[in-house]
N, C-alpha and C positions, 0 to 999 in steps of 0.2 A: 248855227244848227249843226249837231255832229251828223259826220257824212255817213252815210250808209257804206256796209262795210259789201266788197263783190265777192259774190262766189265762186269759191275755188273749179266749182264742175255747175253746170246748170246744164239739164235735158229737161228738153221742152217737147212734149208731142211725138216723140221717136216710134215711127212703125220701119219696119223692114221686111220684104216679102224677096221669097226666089221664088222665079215663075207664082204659080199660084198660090204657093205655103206662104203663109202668115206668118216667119221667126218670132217679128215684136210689134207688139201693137200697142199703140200710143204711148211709150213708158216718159213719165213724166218723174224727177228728185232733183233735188238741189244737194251742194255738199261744200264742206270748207275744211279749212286746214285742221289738221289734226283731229280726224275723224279717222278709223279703220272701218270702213264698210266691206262689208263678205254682201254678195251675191251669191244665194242659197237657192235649188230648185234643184228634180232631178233631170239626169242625162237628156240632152234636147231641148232643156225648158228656155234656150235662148241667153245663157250667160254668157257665153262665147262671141257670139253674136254682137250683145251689146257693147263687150267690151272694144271688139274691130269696131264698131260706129262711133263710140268714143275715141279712140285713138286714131280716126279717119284711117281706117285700112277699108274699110266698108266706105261706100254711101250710102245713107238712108232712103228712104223712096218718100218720108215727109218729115219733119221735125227741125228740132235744132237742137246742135252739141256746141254748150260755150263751157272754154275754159279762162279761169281770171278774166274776166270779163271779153274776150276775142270769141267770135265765130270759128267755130274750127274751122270751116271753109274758104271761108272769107279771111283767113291767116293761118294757112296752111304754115307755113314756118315757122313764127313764131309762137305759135302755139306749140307743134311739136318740141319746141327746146324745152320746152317747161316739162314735157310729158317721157314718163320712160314705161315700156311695155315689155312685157313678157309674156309670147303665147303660148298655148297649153303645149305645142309639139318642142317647145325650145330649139329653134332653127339655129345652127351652129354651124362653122364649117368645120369638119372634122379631123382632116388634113394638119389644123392649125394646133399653134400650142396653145396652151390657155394664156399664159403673160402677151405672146401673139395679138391673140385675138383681141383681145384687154385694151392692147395699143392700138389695135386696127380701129376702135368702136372709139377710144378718147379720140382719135384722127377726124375721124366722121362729126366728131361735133366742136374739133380745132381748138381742142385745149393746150394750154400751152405746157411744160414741161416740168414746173411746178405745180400745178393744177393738175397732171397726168401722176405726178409722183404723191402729192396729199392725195387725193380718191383713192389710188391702188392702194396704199396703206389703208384706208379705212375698209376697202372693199373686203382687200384677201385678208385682213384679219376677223374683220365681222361673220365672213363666209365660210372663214378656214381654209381657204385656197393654197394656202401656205407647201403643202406638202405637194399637189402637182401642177404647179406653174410654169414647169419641164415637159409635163407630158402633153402628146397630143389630146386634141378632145374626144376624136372615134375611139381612144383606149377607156375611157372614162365612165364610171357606171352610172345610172340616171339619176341617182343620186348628186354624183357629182356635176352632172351638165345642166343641172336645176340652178346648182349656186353659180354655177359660171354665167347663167341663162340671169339670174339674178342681178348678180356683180354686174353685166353691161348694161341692164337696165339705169341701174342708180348710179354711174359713173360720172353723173355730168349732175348730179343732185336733183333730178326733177322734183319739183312742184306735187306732180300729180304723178305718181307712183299706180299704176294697174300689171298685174300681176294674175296669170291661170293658172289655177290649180299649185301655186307654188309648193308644195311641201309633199308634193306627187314623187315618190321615191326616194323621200329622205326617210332613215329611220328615226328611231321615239325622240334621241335624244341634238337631232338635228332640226329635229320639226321644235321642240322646245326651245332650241339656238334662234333659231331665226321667228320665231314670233316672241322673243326678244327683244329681236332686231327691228321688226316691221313696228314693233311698239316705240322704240326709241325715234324710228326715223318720223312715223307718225306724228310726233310732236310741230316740228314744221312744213308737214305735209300732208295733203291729203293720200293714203294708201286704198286702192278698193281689190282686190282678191275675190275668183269667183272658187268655191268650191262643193261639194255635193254631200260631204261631211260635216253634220252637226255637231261633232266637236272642236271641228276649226272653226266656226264660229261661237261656239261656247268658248273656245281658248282664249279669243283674239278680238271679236268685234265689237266694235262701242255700236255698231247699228247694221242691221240685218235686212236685206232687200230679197224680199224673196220671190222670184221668177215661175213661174208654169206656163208651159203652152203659150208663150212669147207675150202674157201680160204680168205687167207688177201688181201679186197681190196682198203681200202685207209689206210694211215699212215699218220697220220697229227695232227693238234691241230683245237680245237671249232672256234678258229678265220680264219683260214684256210676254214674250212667249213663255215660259214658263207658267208664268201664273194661270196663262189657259190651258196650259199642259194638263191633259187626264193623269194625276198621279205623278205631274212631275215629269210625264215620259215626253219629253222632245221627239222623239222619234216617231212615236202614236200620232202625235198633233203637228208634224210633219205629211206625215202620208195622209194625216186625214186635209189638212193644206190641199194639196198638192193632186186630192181626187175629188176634192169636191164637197165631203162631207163635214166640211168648218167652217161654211160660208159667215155664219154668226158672228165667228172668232172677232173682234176687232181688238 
């Protein structure tokens, strides 16, 4: 009997509350490799949120987050080797140079010096790092501390790739660079990106999860939406998502 193949990410029943606010309630998807999933919703609707529950920076108040088959909690460590994050503020030290930092982050997950020199090759070229690998990161426009925010994510090849709002301060043909990139790496990996622009998910996602008010409530892909699209307009049959007035939609 062929084995059943495990999922790369499984949330099972995810709610999250501060004090009284309800961020997420119940968010239930499964996902596997080579999937690009956007998390789509506007400002507040809990993307943020869910991604710190997945990447255990949160705890949940009920649920379960498995990745390749491990409880996050229940293996805190080796789960995180597999996992590389990126959150929306890109925390940096800024003091540092960016080659710096690079080596401070391959150190932190004890790669050895071949393994530290293949990644950086793949890193600063895919990212175009190239030109300030010199400079410190506070001189660096947000632009550029995106792909540096980037580059130490996938330094160690994670598994499962999560990523906020990545392409927040690149220009046209930087945001084209790199959903490129996320498409290549996507091949053996799971990537999910949360963003609030429906053309990063028309660019880029094989499947679309779309958040409000801390529930999931469609699961689908851009072509999926379209077809319910008034005339086509994603944007219309967004907001009407997102207020209530498309409950029908499926």
């Amino acid at each position: 009997m062929a084995q059943r193949a495990v999922n790369m990410l499984e949330v099972q029943n995810l709610s999250k509350k501060f004090d009284s606010f309800m961020a997420l309630d119940d968010i239930n998807f499964q996902a596997q490799k080579g999937e690009i999933i956007t998390l789509l919703g506007p400002n507040g609707a809990g993307k943020s949120t869910l991604m710190r529950c997945i990447c255990g920076y949160l705890h949940s108040n009920c649920g379960k987050v498995i990745v390749d088959g491990d409880e996050l909690h229940d293996n805190l460590i080796p789960v995180l080797q597999k996992l590389g994050y990126m959150p929306e503020n890109t925390p940096l030290y800024p003091e540092m140079k960016v080659l710096e930092y690079m080596q401070f982050i391959a150190g932190i997950y004890k790669m050895s010096s071949s393994e530290q020199n293949r990644q950086f090759e793949i890193a600063i070229s895919k990212l175009n790092l190239q030109p300030v690998l010199t400079q410190k990161i506070g001189t660096l426009s947000k632009g550029y501390r995106r792909r540096v925010g980037i580059a130490s994510a996938i330094l160690h090849q994670p598994q499962l790739l999560v990523l906020d709002e990545p392409t927040e301060g690149l220009d046209p043909n930087q945001k084209i660079a790199l959903r490129q990139f996320l498409k290549e790496y996507a091949q053996n990996a799971l990537v999910i990106i949360s963003t609030h622009l429906l053309e990063e998910a028309e660019a880029l996602a094989t499947r679309v999860l779309i958040i409000n008010k801390g529930k999931l409530i469609r699961d689908t892909t851009v072509k999926e939406l379209k077809q319910h699209a008034p005339k086509g307009d994603l944007a219309q049959l967004f907001f009407d998502l997102t207020n209530g007035a498309a409950k029908n939609v499926e």
